[in-house]
MARDREN-171683 format. One record per residue: residue number from 1; residue in three letters; x, y negated, z of N, C-alpha, C, O in turn. Coordinates in steps of 0.02 Angstrom, whole numbers. Each point is the difference from the previous one (the first is absolute). Layout:
<k NUM r ALA nxx X nyy Y nzz Z caxx X cayy Y cazz Z cxx X cyy Y czz Z oxx X oyy Y ozz Z>
...
***
This chain:
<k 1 r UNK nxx 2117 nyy -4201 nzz 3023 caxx 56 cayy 43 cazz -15 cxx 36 cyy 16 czz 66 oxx 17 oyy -42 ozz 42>
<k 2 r UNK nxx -6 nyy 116 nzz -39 caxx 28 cayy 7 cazz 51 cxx 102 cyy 10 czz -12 oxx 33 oyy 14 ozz -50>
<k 3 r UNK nxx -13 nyy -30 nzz 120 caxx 82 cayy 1 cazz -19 cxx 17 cyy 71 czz -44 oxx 42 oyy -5 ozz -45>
<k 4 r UNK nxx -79 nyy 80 nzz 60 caxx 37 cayy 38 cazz -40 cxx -11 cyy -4 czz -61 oxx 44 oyy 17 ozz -40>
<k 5 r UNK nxx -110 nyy -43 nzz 16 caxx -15 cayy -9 cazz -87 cxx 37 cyy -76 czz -6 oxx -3 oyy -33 ozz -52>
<k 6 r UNK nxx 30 nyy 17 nzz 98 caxx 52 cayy -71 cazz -19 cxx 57 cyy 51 czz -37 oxx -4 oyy 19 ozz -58>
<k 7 r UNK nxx 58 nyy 1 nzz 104 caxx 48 cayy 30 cazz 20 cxx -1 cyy 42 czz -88 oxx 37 oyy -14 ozz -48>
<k 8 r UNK nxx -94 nyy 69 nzz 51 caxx 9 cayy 33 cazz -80 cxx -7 cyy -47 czz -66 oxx 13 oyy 20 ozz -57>
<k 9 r UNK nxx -38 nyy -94 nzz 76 caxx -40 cayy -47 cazz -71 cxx 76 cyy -21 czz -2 oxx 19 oyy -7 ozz -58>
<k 10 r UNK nxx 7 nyy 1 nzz 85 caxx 69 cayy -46 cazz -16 cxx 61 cyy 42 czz 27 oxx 48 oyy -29 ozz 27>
<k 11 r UNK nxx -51 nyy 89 nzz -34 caxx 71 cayy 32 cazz 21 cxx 10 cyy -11 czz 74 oxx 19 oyy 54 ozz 22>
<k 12 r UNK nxx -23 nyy -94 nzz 23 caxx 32 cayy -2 cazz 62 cxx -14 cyy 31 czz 48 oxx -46 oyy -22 ozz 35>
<k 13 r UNK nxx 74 nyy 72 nzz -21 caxx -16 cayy 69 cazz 31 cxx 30 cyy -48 czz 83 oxx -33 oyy 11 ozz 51>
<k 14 r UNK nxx 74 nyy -44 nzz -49 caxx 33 cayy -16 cazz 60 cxx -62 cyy -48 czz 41 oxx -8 oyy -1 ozz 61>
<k 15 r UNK nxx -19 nyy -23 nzz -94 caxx -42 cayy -64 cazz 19 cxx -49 cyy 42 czz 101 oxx -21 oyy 54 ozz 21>
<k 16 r UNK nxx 27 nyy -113 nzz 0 caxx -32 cayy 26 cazz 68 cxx -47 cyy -65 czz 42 oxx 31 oyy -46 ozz 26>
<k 17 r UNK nxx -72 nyy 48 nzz -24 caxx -26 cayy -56 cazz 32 cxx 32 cyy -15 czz 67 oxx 9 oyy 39 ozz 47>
<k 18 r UNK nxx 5 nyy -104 nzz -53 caxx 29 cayy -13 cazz 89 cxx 100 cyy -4 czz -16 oxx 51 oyy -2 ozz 34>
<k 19 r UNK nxx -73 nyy 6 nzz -115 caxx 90 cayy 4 cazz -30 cxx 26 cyy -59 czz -19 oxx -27 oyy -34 ozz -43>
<k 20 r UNK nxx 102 nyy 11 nzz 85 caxx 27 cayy -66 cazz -10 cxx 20 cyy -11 czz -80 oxx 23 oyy 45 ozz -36>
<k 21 r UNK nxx -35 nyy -104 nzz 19 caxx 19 cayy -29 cazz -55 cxx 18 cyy -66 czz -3 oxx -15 oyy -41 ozz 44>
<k 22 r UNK nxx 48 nyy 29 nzz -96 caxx 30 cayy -63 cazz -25 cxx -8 cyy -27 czz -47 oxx 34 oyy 25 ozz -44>
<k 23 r UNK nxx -78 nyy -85 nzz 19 caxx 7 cayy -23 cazz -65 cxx 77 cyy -36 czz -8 oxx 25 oyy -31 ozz 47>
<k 24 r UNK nxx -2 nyy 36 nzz -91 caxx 74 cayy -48 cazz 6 cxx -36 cyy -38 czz -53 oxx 22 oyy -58 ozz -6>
<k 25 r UNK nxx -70 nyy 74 nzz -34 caxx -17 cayy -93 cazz -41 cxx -29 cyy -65 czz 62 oxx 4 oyy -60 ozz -12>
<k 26 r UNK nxx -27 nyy 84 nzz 65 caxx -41 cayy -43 cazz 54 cxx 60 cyy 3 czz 51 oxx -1 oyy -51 ozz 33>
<k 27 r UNK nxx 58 nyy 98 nzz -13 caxx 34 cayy 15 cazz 42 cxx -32 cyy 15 czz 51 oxx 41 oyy 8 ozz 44>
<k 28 r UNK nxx -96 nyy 1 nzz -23 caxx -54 cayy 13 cazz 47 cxx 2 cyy 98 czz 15 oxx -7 oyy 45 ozz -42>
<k 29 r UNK nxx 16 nyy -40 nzz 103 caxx -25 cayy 79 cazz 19 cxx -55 cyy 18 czz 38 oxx -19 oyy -39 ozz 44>
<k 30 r UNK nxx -15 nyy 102 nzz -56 caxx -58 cayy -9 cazz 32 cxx -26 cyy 67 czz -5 oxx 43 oyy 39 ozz -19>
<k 31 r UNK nxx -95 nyy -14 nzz 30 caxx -4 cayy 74 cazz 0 cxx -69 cyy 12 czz -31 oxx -52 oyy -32 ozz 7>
<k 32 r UNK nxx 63 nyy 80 nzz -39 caxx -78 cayy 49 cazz -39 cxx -66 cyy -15 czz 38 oxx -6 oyy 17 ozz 59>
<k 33 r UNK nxx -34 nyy -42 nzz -85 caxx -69 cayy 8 cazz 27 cxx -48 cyy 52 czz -15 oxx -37 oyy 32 ozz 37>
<k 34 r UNK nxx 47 nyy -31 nzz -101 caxx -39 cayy 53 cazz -46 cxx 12 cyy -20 czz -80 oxx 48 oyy -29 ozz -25>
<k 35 r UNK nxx -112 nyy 56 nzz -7 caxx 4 cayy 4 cazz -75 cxx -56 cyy -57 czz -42 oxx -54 oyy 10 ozz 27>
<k 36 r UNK nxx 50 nyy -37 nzz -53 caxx -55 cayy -12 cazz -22 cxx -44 cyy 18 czz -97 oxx 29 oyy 39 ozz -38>
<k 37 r UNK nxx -61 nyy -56 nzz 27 caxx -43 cayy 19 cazz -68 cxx 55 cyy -14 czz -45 oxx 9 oyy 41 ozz -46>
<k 38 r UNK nxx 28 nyy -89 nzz 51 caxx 32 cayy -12 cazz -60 cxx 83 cyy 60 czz -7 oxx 46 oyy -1 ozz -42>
<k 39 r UNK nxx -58 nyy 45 nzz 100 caxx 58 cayy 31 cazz -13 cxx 65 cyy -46 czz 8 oxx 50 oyy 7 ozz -36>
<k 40 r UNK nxx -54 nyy -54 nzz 89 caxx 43 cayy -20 cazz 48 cxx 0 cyy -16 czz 71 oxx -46 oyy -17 ozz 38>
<k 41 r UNK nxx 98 nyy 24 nzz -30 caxx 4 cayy -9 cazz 106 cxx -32 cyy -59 czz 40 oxx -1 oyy -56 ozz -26>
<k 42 r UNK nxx -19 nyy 62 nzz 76 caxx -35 cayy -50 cazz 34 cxx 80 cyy -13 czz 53 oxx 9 oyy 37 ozz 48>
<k 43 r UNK nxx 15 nyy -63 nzz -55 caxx 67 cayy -18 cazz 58 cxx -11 cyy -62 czz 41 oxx -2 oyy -54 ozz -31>
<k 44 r UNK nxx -8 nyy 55 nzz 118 caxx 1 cayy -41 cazz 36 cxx 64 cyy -10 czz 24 oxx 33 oyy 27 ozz 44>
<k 45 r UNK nxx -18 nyy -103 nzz -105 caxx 81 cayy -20 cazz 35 cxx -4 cyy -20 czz 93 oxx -46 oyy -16 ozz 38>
<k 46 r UNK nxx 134 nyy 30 nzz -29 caxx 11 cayy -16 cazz 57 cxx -40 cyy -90 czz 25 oxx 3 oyy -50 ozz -36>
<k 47 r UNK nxx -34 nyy 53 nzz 100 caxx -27 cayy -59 cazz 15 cxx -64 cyy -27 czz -41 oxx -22 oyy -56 ozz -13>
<k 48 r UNK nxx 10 nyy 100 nzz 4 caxx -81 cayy -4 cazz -65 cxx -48 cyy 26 czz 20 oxx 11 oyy 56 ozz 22>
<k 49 r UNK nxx -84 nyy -78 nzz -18 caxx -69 cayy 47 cazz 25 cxx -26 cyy 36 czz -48 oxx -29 oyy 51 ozz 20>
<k 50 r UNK nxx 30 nyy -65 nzz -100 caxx -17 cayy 24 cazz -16 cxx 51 cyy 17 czz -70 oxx 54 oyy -21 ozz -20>
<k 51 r UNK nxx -99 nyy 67 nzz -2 caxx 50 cayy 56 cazz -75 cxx -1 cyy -52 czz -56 oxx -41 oyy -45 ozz -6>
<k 52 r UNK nxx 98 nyy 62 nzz -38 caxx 5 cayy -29 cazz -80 cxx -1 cyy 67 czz -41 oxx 30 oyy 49 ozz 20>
<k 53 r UNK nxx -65 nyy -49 nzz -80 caxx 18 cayy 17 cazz -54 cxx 67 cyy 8 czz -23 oxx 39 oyy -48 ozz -1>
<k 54 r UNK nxx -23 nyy 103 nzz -17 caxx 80 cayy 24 cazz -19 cxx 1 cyy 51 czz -39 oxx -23 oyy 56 ozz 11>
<k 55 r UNK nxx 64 nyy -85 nzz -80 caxx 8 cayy 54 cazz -49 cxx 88 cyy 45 czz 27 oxx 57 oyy -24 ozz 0>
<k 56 r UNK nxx -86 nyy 106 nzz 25 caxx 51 cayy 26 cazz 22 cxx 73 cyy 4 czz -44 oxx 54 oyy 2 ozz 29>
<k 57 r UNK nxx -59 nyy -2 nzz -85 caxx 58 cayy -16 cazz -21 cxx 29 cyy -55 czz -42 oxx 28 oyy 0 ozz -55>
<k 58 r UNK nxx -46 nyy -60 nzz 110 caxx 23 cayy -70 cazz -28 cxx 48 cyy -36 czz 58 oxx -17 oyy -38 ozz 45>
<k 59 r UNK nxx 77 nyy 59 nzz -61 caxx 59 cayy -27 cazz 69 cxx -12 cyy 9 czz 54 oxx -1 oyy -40 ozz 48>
<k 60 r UNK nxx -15 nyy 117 nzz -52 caxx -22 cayy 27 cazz 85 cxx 63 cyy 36 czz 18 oxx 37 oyy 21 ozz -44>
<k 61 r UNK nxx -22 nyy -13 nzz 109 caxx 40 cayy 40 cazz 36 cxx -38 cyy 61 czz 46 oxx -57 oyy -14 ozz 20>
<k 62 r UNK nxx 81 nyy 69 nzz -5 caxx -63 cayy 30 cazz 47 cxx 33 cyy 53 czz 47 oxx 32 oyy 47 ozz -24>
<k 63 r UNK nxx -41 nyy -56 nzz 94 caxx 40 cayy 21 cazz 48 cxx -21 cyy 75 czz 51 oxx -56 oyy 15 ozz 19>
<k 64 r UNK nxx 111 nyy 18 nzz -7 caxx -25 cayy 61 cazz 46 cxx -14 cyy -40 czz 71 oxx 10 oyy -60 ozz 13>
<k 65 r UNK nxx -40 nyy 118 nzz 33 caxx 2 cayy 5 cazz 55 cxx 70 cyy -67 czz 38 oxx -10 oyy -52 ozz 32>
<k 66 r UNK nxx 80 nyy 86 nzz -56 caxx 44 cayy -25 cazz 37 cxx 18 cyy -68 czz -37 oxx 40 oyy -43 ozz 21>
<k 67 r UNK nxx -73 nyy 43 nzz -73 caxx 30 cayy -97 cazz -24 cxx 19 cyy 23 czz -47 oxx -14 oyy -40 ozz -44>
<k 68 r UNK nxx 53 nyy 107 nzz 11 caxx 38 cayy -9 cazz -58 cxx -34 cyy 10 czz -61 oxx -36 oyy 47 ozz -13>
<k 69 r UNK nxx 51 nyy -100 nzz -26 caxx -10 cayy 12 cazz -63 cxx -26 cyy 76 czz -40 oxx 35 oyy 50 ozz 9>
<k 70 r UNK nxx -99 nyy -46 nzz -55 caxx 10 cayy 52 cazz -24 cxx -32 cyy -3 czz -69 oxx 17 oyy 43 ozz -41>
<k 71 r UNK nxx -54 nyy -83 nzz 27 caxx -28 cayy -37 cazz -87 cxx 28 cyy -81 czz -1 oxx 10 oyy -29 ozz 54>
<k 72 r UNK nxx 1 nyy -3 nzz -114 caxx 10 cayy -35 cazz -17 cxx -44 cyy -19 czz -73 oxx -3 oyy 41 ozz -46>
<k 73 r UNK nxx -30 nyy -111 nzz 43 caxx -9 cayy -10 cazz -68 cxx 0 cyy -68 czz -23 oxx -49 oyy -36 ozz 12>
<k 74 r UNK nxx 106 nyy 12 nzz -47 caxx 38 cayy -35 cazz -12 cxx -46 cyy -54 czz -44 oxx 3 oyy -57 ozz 24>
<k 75 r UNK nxx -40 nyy 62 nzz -74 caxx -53 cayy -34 cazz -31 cxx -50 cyy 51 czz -20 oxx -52 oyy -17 ozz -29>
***
């Protein structure tokens, strides 16, 4: 699966590989790797070699360019 058939399978038009995020259930931030089969994010947290599995809208935060806030998903 590629990010734009991510982006249309689940609404998130914002989504960008290389895009900061936050789990606040792990408190961990870390940035987009890609997509995977199951129709969730591959995210390599900060200080990590390799990607986790991540359902995009399970206590994610997800950040522009400059840091600020611009999705939120709360559970």
């Amino acid at each position: 699966m590629t990010i734009a058939e991510f982006r249309g399978a689940r609404c998130m038009a914002f989504v960008k590989k290389g895009m900061r995020v936050k789990s606040t259930y792990s408190n961990r931030g870390g940035r987009i790797a890609g997509v995977n089969s199951s129709m969730n994010l591959n995210i390599i947290f900060d200080g990590e070699r390799h990607s986790e599995n991540c359902h995009p809208h399970f206590m994610m935060q997800y950040f522009d360019e400059t840091g600020k806030l611009i999705k939120e998903y709360t559970d």
